[in-house]
N, C-alpha and C positions, 0 to 999 in steps of 0.2 A: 260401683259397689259389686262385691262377690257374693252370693252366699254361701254358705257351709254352715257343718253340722257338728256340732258340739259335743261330746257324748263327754257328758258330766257324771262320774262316780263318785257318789259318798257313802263313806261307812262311820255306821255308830256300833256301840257295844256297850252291851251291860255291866261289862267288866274294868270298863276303861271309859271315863269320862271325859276321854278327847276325843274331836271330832276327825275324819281325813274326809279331802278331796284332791282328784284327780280329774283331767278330764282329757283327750284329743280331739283333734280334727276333721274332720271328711267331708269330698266333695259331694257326696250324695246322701239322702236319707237310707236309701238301701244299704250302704254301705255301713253307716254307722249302724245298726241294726243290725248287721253279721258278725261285727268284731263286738256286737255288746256282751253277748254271752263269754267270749274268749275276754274282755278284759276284767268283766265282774270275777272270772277264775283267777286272773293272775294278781287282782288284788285281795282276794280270799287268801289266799297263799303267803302274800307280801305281810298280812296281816298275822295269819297263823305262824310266821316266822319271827314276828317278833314277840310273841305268848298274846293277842289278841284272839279270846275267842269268845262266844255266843256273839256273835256282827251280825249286822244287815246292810247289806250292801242296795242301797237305789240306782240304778242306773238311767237315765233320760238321754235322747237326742233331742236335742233343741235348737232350731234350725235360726241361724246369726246372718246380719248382713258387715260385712266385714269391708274397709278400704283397700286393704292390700293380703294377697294369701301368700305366704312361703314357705315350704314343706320342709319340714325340720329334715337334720341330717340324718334320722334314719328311718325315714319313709318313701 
């Protein structure tokens, strides 16, 4: 078993009664915790681009124990 770390994003809105999630990978907790502010941005963003606005973005590391880890194509 591997562990890794989850970094789970979800946004709701007052505006839009659908729910999104996102989440990535990382080998470390440190890690996930540096890119959480930079991915809660880019899904601000992703959301502001398609007229989603008043959101709340949660974001958590939540640390997995995984069988096999393979690092997508662009990490």
């Amino acid at each position: 078993m591997t562990k890794v770390f989850y970094l789970l994003l979800f946004l709701s809105s007052s505006t839009d009664p659908t729910y999104y999630n996102k989440g990535m990978y990382f080998m470390s907790e440190g890690e996930c915790e540096l890119s959480k502010p930079i991915a809660i941005e880019v899904m601000r963003r992703e959301a502001e681009a398609v007229g989603i606005t008043d959101m709340h973005i949660d974001a958590h590391c939540i640390e997995m124990d995984v069988k096999e880890y393979k690092k997508t194509i662009t990490s």
